[in-house]
C-alpha positions, 0 to 999 in steps of 0.5 A: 288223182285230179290234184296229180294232174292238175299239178302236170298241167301247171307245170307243163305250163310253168315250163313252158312259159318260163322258156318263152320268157327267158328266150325273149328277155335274156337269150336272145338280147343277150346273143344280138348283143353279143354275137354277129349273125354268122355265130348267132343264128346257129346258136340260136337256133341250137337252143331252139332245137332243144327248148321246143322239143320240150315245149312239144312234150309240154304241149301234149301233157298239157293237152291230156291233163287238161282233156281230163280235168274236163272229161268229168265237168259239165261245161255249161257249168263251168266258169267263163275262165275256163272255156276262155283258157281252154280256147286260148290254149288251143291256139297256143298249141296250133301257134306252136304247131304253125312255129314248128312246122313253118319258120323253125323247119324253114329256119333250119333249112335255111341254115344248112343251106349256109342262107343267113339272110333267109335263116335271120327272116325265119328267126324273126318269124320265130321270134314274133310266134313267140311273143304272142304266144307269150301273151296269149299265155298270159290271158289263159292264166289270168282268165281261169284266175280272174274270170269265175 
């Protein structure tokens, strides 16, 4: 059972991971090059409409799989790697919350009020979250990888 679950886990952070490097490295250099404001910010914020609906499921199952491989360990005799991952991944999930409810929300607003200056300054919000969740992504993996 734990190996079933360990498996979600990874997974839910393979998706999610793997959308945040795609929006960064390909999405949305692709649409800056390729499409004025007016065409991408809708895009854009479409393809985000989608992907964190996805993260927020990856969220939970991470959260859950995550709560019950710990449930049967004994903290203070866990390694270091975990405690860090487990903090880094609690502020990749607040981070997430904060980029739902505030830029994305505001993002969306601002777009159905037809307010591409504000829409463009919420995305760009957007877009920072993004980053340094990515990063943070990153030193969870590495920590529970190298720091035993």
């Amino acid at each position: 059972m734990y190996e079933t679950i360990k498996f979600a886990h990874l997974a839910a952070a393979i998706v999610w991971m793997g959308g945040m490097a795609l929006m960064i490295w390909v999405i949305r250099p692709v649409a800056i090059a390729q499409l004025e404001p007016v065409q991408r910010l809708p895009l854009l914020a479409g393809i985000l409409t989608r992907f964190l609906k996805i993260v927020g499921l990856c969220v939970v199952l991470l959260l859950a799989s995550g709560g019950l491989m710990l449930m049967g360990v004994d903290m203070r005799l866990a390694p270091k790697g975990w405690h860090a991952m487990l903090g880094i991944g609690l502020l990749m999930c607040l981070i997430f919350g904060h980029l739902y409810f505030g830029p994305f929300r505001k993002l969306k607003l601002a777009l159905g009020q037809n307010d591409l200056p504000s829409g463009g300054a919420q995305l760009a919000k957007v877009h920072r979250l993004v980053l340094i969740n990515f990063g943070l992504s990153w030193l969870a993996v590495g920590s529970v990888v190298i720091w035993r």
